[in-house]
C-alpha positions in Angstrom: 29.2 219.7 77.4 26.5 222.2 77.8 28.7 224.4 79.5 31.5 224.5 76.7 28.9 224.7 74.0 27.1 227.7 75.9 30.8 229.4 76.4 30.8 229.5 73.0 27.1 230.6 72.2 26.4 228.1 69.7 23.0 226.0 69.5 22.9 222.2 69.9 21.9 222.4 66.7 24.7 223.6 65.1 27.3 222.0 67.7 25.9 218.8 66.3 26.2 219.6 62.5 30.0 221.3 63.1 30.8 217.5 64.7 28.9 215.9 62.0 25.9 214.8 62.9 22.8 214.7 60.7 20.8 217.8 60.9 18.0 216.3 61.1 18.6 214.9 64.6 21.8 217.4 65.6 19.5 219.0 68.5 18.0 215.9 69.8 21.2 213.6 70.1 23.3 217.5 71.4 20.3 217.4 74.1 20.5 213.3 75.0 24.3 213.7 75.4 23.9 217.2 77.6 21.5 215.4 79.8 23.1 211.9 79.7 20.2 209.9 78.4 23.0 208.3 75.8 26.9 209.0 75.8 28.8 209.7 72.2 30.9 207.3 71.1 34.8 208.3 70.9 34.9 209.5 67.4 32.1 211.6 68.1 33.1 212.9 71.3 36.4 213.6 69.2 34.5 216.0 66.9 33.0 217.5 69.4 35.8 218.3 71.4 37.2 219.8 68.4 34.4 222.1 67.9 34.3 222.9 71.6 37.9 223.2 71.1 38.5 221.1 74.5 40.6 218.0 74.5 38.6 214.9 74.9 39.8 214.6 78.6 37.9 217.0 79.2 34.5 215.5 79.2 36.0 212.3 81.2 37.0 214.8 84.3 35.7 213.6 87.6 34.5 216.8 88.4 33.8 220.0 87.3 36.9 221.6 89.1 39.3 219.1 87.1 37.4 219.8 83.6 38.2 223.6 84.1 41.6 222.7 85.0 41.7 221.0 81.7 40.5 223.3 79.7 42.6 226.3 81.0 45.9 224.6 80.9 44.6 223.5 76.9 44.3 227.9 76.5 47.7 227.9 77.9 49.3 225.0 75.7 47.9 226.6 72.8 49.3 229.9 73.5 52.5 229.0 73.6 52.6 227.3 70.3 
């Protein structure tokens, strides 16, 4: 996650907000799920995907190798739309 979210330049601050988190505790629950003290439940790993603009997949890869693939062949698919 803190890959995609740096990829895009955005805080965890305001990746947390975008998904809909409280922005009170955006940063801190960003940071828990970057470092895997706690894991998002699917609707908010859905909204954060979205703002990432990755497919949920993504973050269920076994390896970093196979999230890349993911999210290149996502660029692709959406190019050809």
């Amino acid at each position: 996650m803190r890959e995609a979210r740096e990829a895009l330049d955005i805080s965890q601050r305001t990746l947390g907000i975008k998904a809909g988190l409280d922005e009170f505790v955006a940063s801190t629950r960003v940071n828990r799920y970057e470092t895997g003290v706690h894991q998002p439940d699917l609707q908010t790993l859905q909204r954060l995907a979205a703002v990432l603009k990755l497919p949920v997949a993504y973050f269920y890869a076994e390896d970093d190798e196979l999230a890349q693939l993911i999210a290149d062949f996502k660029g692709r698919s959406r190019g050809k739309r």
